[in-house]
C-alpha positions in Angstrom: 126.6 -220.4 -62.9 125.2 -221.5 -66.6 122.6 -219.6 -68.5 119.9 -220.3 -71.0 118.3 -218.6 -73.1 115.5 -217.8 -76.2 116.5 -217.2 -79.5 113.8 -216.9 -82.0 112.1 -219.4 -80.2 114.7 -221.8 -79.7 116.3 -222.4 -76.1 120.4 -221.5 -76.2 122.8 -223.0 -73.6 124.1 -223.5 -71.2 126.8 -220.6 -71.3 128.6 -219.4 -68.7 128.3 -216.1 -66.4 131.6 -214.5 -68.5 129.9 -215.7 -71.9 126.5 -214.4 -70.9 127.6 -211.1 -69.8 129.2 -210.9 -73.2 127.0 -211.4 -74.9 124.5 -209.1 -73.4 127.6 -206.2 -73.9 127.5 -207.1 -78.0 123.2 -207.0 -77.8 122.8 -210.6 -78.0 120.8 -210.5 -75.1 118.8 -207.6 -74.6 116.5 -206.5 -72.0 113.9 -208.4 -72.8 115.8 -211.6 -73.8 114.4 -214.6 -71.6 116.7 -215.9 -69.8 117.1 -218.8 -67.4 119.6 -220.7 -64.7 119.2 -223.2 -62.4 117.6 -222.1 -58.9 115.4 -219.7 -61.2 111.6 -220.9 -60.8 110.4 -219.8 -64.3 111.8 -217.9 -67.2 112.1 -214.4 -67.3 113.5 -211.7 -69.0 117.1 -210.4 -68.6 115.8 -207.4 -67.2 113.9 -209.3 -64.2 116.7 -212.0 -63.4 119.5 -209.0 -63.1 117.0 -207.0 -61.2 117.4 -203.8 -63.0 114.4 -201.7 -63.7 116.4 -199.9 -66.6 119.2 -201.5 -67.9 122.1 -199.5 -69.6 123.5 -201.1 -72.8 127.1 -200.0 -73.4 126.9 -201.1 -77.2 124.8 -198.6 -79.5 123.9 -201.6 -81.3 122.5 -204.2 -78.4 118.9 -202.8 -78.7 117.7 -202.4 -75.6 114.5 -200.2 -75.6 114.2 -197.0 -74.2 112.8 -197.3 -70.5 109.0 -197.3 -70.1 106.6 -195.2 -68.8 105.2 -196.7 -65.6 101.5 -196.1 -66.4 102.3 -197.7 -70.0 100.0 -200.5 -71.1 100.1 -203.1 -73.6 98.1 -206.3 -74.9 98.9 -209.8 -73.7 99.6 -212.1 -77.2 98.0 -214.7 -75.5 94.6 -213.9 -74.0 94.1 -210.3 -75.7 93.7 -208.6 -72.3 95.2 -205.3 -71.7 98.2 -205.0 -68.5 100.7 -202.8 -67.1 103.7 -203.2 -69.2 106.0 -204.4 -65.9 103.5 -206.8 -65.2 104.7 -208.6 -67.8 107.4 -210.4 -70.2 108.0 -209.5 -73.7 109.6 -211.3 -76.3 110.0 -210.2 -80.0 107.0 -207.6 -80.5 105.2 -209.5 -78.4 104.0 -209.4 -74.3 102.6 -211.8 -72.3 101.1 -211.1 -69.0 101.3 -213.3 -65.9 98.9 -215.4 -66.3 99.7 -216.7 -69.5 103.0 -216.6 -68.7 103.5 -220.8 -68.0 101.4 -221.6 -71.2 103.6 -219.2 -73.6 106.9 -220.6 -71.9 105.4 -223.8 -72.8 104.7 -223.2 -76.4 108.5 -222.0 -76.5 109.9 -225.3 -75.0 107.9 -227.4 -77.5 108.5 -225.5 -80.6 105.0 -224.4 -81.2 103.7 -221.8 -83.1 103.0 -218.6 -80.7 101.2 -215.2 -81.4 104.7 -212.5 -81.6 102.1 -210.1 -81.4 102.3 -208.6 -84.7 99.3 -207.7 -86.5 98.2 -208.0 -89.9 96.1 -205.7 -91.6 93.6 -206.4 -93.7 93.5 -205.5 -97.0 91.5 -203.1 -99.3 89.7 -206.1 -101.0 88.6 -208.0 -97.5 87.4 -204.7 -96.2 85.4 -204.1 -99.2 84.0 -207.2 -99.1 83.1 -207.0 -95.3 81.7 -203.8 -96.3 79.6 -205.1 -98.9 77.7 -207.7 -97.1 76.7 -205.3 -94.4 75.5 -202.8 -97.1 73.2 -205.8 -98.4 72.0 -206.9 -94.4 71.5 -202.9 -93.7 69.4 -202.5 -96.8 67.1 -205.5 -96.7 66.3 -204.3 -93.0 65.6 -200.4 -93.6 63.6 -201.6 -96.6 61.3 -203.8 -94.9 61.2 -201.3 -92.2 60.5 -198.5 -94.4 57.7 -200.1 -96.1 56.2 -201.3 -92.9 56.5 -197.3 -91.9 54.7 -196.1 -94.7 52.1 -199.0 -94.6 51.3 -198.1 -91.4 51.2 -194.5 -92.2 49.2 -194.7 -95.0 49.8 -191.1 -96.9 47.1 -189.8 -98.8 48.8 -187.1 -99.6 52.1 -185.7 -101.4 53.2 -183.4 -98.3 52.2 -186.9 -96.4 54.7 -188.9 -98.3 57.5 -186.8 -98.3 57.3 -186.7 -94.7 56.9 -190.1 -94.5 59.8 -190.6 -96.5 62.1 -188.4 -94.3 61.1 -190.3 -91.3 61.6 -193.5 -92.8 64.7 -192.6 -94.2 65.8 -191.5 -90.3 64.9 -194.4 -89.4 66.9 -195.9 -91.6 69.9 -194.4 -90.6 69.6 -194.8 -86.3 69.1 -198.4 -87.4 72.4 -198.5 -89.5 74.0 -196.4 -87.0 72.8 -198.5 -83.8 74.1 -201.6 -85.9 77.4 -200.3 -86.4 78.1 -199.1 -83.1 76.5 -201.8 -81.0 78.4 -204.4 -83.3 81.9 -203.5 -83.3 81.8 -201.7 -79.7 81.0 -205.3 -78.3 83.0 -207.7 -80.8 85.0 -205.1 -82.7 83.4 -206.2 -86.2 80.2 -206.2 -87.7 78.5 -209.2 -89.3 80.2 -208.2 -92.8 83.8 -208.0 -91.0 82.9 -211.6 -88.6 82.3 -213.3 -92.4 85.6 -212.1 -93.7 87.4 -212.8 -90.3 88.8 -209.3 -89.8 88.0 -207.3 -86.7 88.8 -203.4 -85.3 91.5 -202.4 -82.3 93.2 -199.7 -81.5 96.8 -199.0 -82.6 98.3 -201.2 -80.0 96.0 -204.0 -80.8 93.4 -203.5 -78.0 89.7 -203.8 -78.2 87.6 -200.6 -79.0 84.7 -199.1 -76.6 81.5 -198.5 -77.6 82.9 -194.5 -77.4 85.6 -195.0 -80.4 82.9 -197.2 -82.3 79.8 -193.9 -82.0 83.1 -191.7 -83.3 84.5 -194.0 -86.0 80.7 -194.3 -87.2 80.5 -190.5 -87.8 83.8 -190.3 -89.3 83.5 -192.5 -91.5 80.9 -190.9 -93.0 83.8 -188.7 -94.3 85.6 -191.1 -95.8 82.4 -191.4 -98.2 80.9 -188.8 -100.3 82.3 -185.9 -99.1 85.6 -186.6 -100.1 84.7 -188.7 -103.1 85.7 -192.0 -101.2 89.0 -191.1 -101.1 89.2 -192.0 -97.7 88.2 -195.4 -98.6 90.6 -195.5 -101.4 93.4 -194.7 -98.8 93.8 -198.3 -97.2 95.4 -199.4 -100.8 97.9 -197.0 -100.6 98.5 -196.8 -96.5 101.0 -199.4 -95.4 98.7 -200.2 -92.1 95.9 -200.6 -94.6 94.3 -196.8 -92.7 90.8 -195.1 -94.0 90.2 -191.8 -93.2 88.2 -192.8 -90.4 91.1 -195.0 -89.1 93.1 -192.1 -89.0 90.4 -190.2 -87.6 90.0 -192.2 -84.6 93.4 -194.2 -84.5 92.2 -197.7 -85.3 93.5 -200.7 -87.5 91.5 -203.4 -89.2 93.1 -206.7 -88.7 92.7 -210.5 -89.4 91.6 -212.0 -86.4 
Protein backbone atom coordinates (compact mmCIF):
# COMPACT_ATOMS: atom_id res chain seq x y z
CA UNK A 1 0.00 0.00 0.00
CA UNK A 2 1.48 3.67 -0.82
CA UNK A 3 0.98 6.59 1.46
CA UNK A 4 0.69 10.34 1.08
CA UNK A 5 1.07 12.86 3.03
CA UNK A 6 1.19 16.88 4.32
CA UNK A 7 4.18 18.57 4.95
CA UNK A 8 4.00 22.14 5.62
CA UNK A 9 1.38 22.25 3.26
CA UNK A 10 2.80 20.41 0.49
CA UNK A 11 1.43 16.77 -0.33
CA UNK A 12 4.51 13.95 0.09
CA UNK A 13 4.46 10.59 -1.74
CA UNK A 14 3.73 7.96 -2.51
CA UNK A 15 5.88 5.99 0.06
CA UNK A 16 5.49 2.68 0.95
CA UNK A 17 3.83 0.85 4.24
CA UNK A 18 7.78 -0.01 5.50
CA UNK A 19 8.79 3.73 4.61
CA UNK A 20 5.76 5.20 6.27
CA UNK A 21 5.96 3.36 9.44
CA UNK A 22 9.43 4.72 9.59
CA UNK A 23 8.96 7.50 9.36
CA UNK A 24 6.20 7.83 11.87
CA UNK A 25 8.99 5.86 14.45
CA UNK A 26 11.65 8.97 13.66
CA UNK A 27 8.44 11.73 14.29
CA UNK A 28 8.11 12.54 10.70
CA UNK A 29 4.63 11.75 10.89
CA UNK A 30 2.96 12.46 14.04
CA UNK A 31 -0.40 12.00 15.22
CA UNK A 32 -1.78 14.55 13.62
CA UNK A 33 0.03 14.29 10.34
CA UNK A 34 -2.66 13.96 7.38
CA UNK A 35 -2.27 11.22 5.78
CA UNK A 36 -3.78 9.51 2.78
CA UNK A 37 -3.87 6.04 0.52
CA UNK A 38 -5.84 4.93 -2.03
CA UNK A 39 -9.35 3.35 -0.86
CA UNK A 40 -9.23 6.23 1.81
CA UNK A 41 -12.34 8.66 0.96
CA UNK A 42 -10.77 11.96 2.41
CA UNK A 43 -7.67 12.84 4.17
CA UNK A 44 -7.17 12.40 7.70
CA UNK A 45 -4.84 12.40 10.31
CA UNK A 46 -2.46 9.52 11.16
CA UNK A 47 -4.25 9.05 14.20
CA UNK A 48 -7.74 8.37 12.45
CA UNK A 49 -6.47 6.20 9.40
CA UNK A 50 -4.40 3.77 12.03
CA UNK A 51 -7.44 3.90 14.25
CA UNK A 52 -5.73 4.61 17.43
CA UNK A 53 -7.36 6.91 19.85
CA UNK A 54 -3.86 7.47 21.58
CA UNK A 55 -0.97 6.64 19.73
CA UNK A 56 2.41 5.77 21.51
CA UNK A 57 5.56 7.27 19.84
CA UNK A 58 8.56 5.17 20.62
CA UNK A 59 11.05 8.15 19.70
CA UNK A 60 11.23 10.99 22.46
CA UNK A 61 11.57 13.26 19.66
CA UNK A 62 8.48 12.30 17.15
CA UNK A 63 6.12 14.83 18.91
CA UNK A 64 3.15 13.44 19.32
CA UNK A 65 0.99 15.33 21.85
CA UNK A 66 -0.13 14.20 24.98
CA UNK A 67 -3.67 12.47 24.72
CA UNK A 68 -6.67 14.85 25.15
CA UNK A 69 -9.26 15.26 27.39
CA UNK A 70 -12.46 14.08 25.96
CA UNK A 71 -14.60 17.10 26.91
CA UNK A 72 -11.60 19.35 25.46
CA UNK A 73 -12.68 21.95 22.89
CA UNK A 74 -11.02 23.98 20.43
CA UNK A 75 -11.78 26.61 17.49
CA UNK A 76 -12.16 25.58 13.92
CA UNK A 77 -9.37 27.77 11.71
CA UNK A 78 -11.85 28.01 9.18
CA UNK A 79 -15.31 29.06 10.33
CA UNK A 80 -14.31 30.27 14.01
CA UNK A 81 -16.85 27.90 15.59
CA UNK A 82 -16.03 26.13 18.65
CA UNK A 83 -16.04 21.74 18.50
CA UNK A 84 -15.02 18.81 20.38
CA UNK A 85 -11.40 18.30 19.80
CA UNK A 86 -12.05 14.52 18.25
CA UNK A 87 -14.48 15.94 16.06
CA UNK A 88 -11.91 17.20 14.20
CA UNK A 89 -8.41 17.24 12.29
CA UNK A 90 -5.58 19.31 13.21
CA UNK A 91 -2.75 20.29 11.39
CA UNK A 92 0.16 22.65 12.56
CA UNK A 93 -1.54 24.74 15.50
CA UNK A 94 -4.32 24.63 13.71
CA UNK A 95 -8.03 22.44 13.74
CA UNK A 96 -10.58 22.20 11.46
CA UNK A 97 -13.87 20.79 12.24
CA UNK A 98 -15.92 18.58 9.84
CA UNK A 99 -17.57 20.76 8.01
CA UNK A 100 -14.76 22.65 6.84
CA UNK A 101 -13.01 19.83 6.50
CA UNK A 102 -13.30 19.40 2.30
CA UNK A 103 -12.62 23.21 1.82
CA UNK A 104 -9.33 23.22 4.01
CA UNK A 105 -8.13 19.85 2.25
CA UNK A 106 -8.81 21.87 -0.76
CA UNK A 107 -6.77 24.87 0.03
CA UNK A 108 -3.87 22.33 0.91
CA UNK A 109 -4.09 20.62 -2.63
CA UNK A 110 -3.88 23.96 -4.41
CA UNK A 111 -1.25 25.66 -2.40
CA UNK A 112 -3.31 28.33 -0.96
CA UNK A 113 -2.83 30.38 1.89
CA UNK A 114 -4.79 28.72 5.00
CA UNK A 115 -5.46 30.13 8.55
CA UNK A 116 -2.68 27.59 10.86
CA UNK A 117 -4.57 29.01 13.56
CA UNK A 118 -2.11 31.07 15.20
CA UNK A 119 -2.92 34.36 16.49
CA UNK A 120 -1.50 37.62 16.38
CA UNK A 121 -1.71 40.03 19.03
CA UNK A 122 -2.12 43.30 18.67
CA UNK A 123 0.13 45.67 19.71
CA UNK A 124 0.39 48.52 22.41
CA UNK A 125 0.07 51.23 19.64
CA UNK A 126 -3.16 49.65 17.76
CA UNK A 127 -4.80 49.14 21.12
CA UNK A 128 -4.22 52.65 22.05
CA UNK A 129 -5.40 53.87 19.09
CA UNK A 130 -8.63 51.67 19.23
CA UNK A 131 -8.85 52.99 22.63
CA UNK A 132 -8.62 56.51 21.60
CA UNK A 133 -11.37 56.70 19.22
CA UNK A 134 -13.90 55.19 21.60
CA UNK A 135 -12.72 57.68 24.26
CA UNK A 136 -13.66 60.55 21.63
CA UNK A 137 -17.35 58.51 20.47
CA UNK A 138 -18.02 57.99 24.43
CA UNK A 139 -17.37 61.58 25.20
CA UNK A 140 -19.24 63.36 22.48
CA UNK A 141 -22.31 61.14 23.62
CA UNK A 142 -22.16 61.67 27.55
CA UNK A 143 -21.63 65.32 26.76
CA UNK A 144 -24.59 65.93 24.70
CA UNK A 145 -26.41 63.79 27.09
CA UNK A 146 -25.29 65.52 30.04
CA UNK A 147 -26.17 68.85 28.81
CA UNK A 148 -29.55 67.60 27.63
CA UNK A 149 -29.85 66.31 31.59
CA UNK A 150 -29.15 69.48 33.02
CA UNK A 151 -31.28 71.44 30.50
CA UNK A 152 -33.96 69.57 31.28
CA UNK A 153 -33.35 69.84 34.98
CA UNK A 154 -32.88 73.24 35.05
CA UNK A 155 -30.97 73.82 38.69
CA UNK A 156 -31.52 76.96 40.35
CA UNK A 157 -29.57 76.09 42.86
CA UNK A 158 -25.87 74.99 43.90
CA UNK A 159 -27.13 71.77 45.96
CA UNK A 160 -29.35 71.41 42.57
CA UNK A 161 -26.33 71.32 40.38
CA UNK A 162 -24.21 69.19 42.19
CA UNK A 163 -26.77 66.71 42.11
CA UNK A 164 -27.43 67.18 38.80
CA UNK A 165 -23.96 66.73 38.07
CA UNK A 166 -23.70 63.32 39.88
CA UNK A 167 -26.52 62.01 37.99
CA UNK A 168 -25.34 63.11 34.80
CA UNK A 169 -22.03 61.88 35.48
CA UNK A 170 -23.82 58.24 36.30
CA UNK A 171 -25.33 58.46 33.41
CA UNK A 172 -22.41 58.88 31.87
CA UNK A 173 -20.78 55.97 32.93
CA UNK A 174 -24.00 53.07 32.46
CA UNK A 175 -23.82 54.64 28.93
CA UNK A 176 -20.02 53.85 28.55
CA UNK A 177 -20.38 50.74 30.44
CA UNK A 178 -23.62 49.43 28.36
CA UNK A 179 -21.38 50.46 25.16
CA UNK A 180 -18.59 48.38 26.13
CA UNK A 181 -20.27 45.46 27.10
CA UNK A 182 -22.96 45.24 24.55
CA UNK A 183 -20.14 45.90 21.82
CA UNK A 184 -17.58 43.45 22.33
CA UNK A 185 -20.00 40.71 23.99
CA UNK A 186 -21.81 40.61 20.47
CA UNK A 187 -18.76 41.27 17.93
CA UNK A 188 -15.89 41.04 20.42
CA UNK A 189 -14.69 44.81 19.68
CA UNK A 190 -15.97 48.03 20.07
CA UNK A 191 -16.26 50.68 17.31
CA UNK A 192 -12.50 51.95 18.21
CA UNK A 193 -11.21 48.17 17.96
CA UNK A 194 -13.64 47.39 14.41
CA UNK A 195 -11.58 50.82 12.92
CA UNK A 196 -8.22 49.41 13.80
CA UNK A 197 -9.31 45.75 12.80
CA UNK A 198 -8.43 44.04 16.08
CA UNK A 199 -11.04 42.17 18.02
CA UNK A 200 -11.18 40.17 21.79
CA UNK A 201 -11.24 36.08 22.35
CA UNK A 202 -10.40 34.04 24.82
CA UNK A 203 -6.98 32.34 25.19
CA UNK A 204 -7.85 29.64 22.73
CA UNK A 205 -9.12 32.02 20.28
CA UNK A 206 -12.90 31.77 20.96
CA UNK A 207 -15.42 34.46 21.02
CA UNK A 208 -16.24 36.17 24.47
CA UNK A 209 -19.98 36.23 26.18
CA UNK A 210 -21.50 39.07 27.16
CA UNK A 211 -20.43 37.53 30.95
CA UNK A 212 -16.44 37.92 30.33
CA UNK A 213 -17.19 41.37 28.50
CA UNK A 214 -19.55 42.90 32.05
CA UNK A 215 -16.08 41.42 33.91
CA UNK A 216 -13.34 42.67 31.65
CA UNK A 217 -15.30 46.11 31.82
CA UNK A 218 -14.82 46.31 35.58
CA UNK A 219 -11.37 45.14 35.54
CA UNK A 220 -10.20 47.17 33.43
CA UNK A 221 -11.03 49.92 35.42
CA UNK A 222 -7.87 48.62 37.32
CA UNK A 223 -5.68 48.73 34.80
CA UNK A 224 -6.40 52.72 34.89
CA UNK A 225 -5.90 54.96 37.78
CA UNK A 226 -5.54 52.83 40.43
CA UNK A 227 -2.53 51.33 39.42
CA UNK A 228 -1.21 54.44 37.50
CA UNK A 229 -1.97 52.73 34.11
CA UNK A 230 0.38 50.27 34.58
CA UNK A 231 -1.83 47.77 33.58
CA UNK A 232 -2.12 49.42 30.31
CA UNK A 233 1.53 49.89 30.07
CA UNK A 234 1.85 45.97 30.49
CA UNK A 235 0.84 44.96 26.86
CA UNK A 236 4.46 46.57 25.70
CA UNK A 237 6.25 44.41 27.83
CA UNK A 238 3.84 41.11 27.74
CA UNK A 239 4.80 38.78 24.87
CA UNK A 240 0.80 38.01 24.19
CA UNK A 241 0.43 41.83 24.20
CA UNK A 242 -1.82 41.14 28.07
CA UNK A 243 -3.39 44.30 30.20
CA UNK A 244 -4.16 43.79 33.47
CA UNK A 245 -7.61 43.17 32.62
CA UNK A 246 -6.52 40.53 30.07
CA UNK A 247 -4.98 38.77 32.68
CA UNK A 248 -7.77 39.38 34.87
CA UNK A 249 -10.25 37.65 32.79
CA UNK A 250 -7.94 35.56 30.41
CA UNK A 251 -8.45 37.28 27.11
CA UNK A 252 -6.13 38.27 24.10
CA UNK A 253 -6.55 41.21 21.68
CA UNK A 254 -5.98 40.06 18.18
CA UNK A 255 -5.93 41.25 14.46
CA UNK A 256 -8.87 39.95 13.05
Amino acid sequence: MNWHYVEQGKEIGPVSDEQFEELARGGKINADTLVWHEGMTAWSSYREAKGESNPVDPSPTAGIDAPIGKNSEAVCAECGKIFPVQDMIRYGKARVCANCKPVFMQKLSEGAQINTGEMKYGSFGIRFGAKFIDGIIIRVVATALTFLFIFLVRPKSSATMITSQVLAGSVAFLITMAYTVLMNGKYGATLGKMACKIKIVTAEGAPITYKRAFGRFFAEILSGCPTLFIGYLMVGFDEQRRSLHDRICNTRVIYK
